[in-house]
C-alpha positions as CSV (number, residue, x, y, z in Angstrom):
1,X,1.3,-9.7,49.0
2,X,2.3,-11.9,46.2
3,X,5.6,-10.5,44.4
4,X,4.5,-9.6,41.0
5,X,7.0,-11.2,37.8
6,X,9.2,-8.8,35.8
7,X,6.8,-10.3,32.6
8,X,4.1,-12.8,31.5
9,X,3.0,-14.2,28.5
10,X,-0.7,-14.3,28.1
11,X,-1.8,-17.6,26.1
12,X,-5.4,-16.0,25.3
13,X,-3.8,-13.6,22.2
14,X,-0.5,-14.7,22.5
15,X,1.0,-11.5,23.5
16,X,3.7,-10.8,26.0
17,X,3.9,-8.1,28.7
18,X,6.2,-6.4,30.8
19,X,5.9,-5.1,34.2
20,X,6.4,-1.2,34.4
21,X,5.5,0.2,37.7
22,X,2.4,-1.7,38.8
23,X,0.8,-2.2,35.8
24,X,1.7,-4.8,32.8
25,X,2.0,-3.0,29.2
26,X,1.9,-5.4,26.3
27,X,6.0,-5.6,25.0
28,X,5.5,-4.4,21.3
29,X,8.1,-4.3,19.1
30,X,8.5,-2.3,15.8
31,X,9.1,-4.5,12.6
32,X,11.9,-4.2,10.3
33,X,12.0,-1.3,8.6
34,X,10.6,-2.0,4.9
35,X,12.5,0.9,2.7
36,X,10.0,0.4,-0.2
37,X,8.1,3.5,-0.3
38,X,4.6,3.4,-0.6
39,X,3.7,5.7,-3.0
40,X,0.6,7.1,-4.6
41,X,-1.3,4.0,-5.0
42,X,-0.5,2.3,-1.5
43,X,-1.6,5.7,0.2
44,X,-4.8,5.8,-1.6
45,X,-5.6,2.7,-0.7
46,X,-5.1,3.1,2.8
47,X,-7.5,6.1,2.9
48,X,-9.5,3.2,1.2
49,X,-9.1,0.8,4.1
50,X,-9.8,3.7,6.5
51,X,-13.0,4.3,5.3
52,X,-14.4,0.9,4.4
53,X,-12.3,-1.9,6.4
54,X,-10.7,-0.1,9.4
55,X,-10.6,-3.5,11.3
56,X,-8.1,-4.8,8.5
57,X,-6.4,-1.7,8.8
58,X,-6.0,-2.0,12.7
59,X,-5.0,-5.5,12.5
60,X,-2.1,-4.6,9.8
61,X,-0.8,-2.0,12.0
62,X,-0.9,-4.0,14.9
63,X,1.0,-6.9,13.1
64,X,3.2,-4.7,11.8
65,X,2.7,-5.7,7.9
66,X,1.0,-2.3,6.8
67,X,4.0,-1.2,5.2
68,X,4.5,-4.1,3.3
69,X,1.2,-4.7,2.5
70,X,0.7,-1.5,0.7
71,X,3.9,-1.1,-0.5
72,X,3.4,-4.5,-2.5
73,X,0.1,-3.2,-3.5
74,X,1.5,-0.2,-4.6
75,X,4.2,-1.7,-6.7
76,X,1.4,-4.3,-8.2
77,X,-0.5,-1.4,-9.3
78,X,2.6,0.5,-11.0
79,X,3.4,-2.6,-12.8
80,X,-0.6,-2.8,-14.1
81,X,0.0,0.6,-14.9
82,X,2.8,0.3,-16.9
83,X,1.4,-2.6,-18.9
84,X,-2.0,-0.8,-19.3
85,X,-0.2,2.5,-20.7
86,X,1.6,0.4,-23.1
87,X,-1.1,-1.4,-24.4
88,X,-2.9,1.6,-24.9
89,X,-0.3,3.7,-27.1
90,X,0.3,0.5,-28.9
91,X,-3.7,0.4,-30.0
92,X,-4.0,3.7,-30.6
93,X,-1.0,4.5,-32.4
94,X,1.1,6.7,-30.2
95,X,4.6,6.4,-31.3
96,X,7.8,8.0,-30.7
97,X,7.5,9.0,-34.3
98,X,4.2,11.1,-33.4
99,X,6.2,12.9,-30.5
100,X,9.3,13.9,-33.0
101,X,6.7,15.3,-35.8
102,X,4.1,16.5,-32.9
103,X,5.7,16.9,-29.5
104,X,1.9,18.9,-28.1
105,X,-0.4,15.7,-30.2
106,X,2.4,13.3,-28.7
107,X,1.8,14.8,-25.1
108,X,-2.3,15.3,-25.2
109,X,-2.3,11.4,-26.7
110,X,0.2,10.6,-23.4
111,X,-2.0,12.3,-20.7
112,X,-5.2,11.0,-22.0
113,X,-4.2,7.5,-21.8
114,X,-2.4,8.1,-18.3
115,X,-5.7,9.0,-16.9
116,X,-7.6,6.7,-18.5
117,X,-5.3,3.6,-17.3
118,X,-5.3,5.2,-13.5
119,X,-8.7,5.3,-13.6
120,X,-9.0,1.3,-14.6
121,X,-6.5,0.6,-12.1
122,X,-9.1,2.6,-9.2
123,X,-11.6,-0.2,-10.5
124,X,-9.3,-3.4,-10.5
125,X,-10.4,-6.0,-7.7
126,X,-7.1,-6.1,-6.5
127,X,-6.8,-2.1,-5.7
128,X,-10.1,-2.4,-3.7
């Protein structure tokens, strides 16, 4: 009986393995810790890519770019957001001089437009 090798590269995928008792377990390594957080938008859209894509969503975890990947999505869509929000109190007139004569007109304005730019952003090609 042939002496088996402490661990193998298989050319096939590309992977390498090492031995651990008699059986060869692929050597995985964790990535670099990405300190980004991934926030409301980058965990939405993973529920997103668990229910329509779930082979991207293995192949990100198994590459070890999930975190990135969603952590730049989410930061793209904050930005979008941002710009979106201030487009809209711009157009419509919502100005810091509303929210010192009307702080509750200034806050109902605000949280109309919020929603209203999140919910574009849900739509946006780059979200889905």
């Amino acid at each position: 009986m042939s002496e088996l090798k402490p661990s193998i590269h298989d050319e096939t995928n590309g992977l390498d393995y090492v031995l651990i008792g008699d059986y060869y377990i692929p050597a995985v390594e964790l990535p670099e810790d990405d300190a980004r957080p991934i926030g409301k938008w980058g965990q939405m859209h993973r529920a997103y890519l668990e229910e329509t894509n779930p082979l991207l969503l293995n192949h990100l975890i198994l590459t070890g770019k999930l975190h990135t990947y969603l952590a730049d999505l989410n930061e793209q869509a904050q930005e979008r957001c941002r710009l979106i929000i201030r487009q809209m109190t711009a157009a419509e007139g919502v100005t810091k001089d509303l929210k010192r004569r009307s702080q509750w007109e200034w806050v109902k304005a605000m949280n109309s437009i919020v929603n209203r730019a999140e919910e574009s952003i849900k739509g946006e090609p780059f979200y889905t």
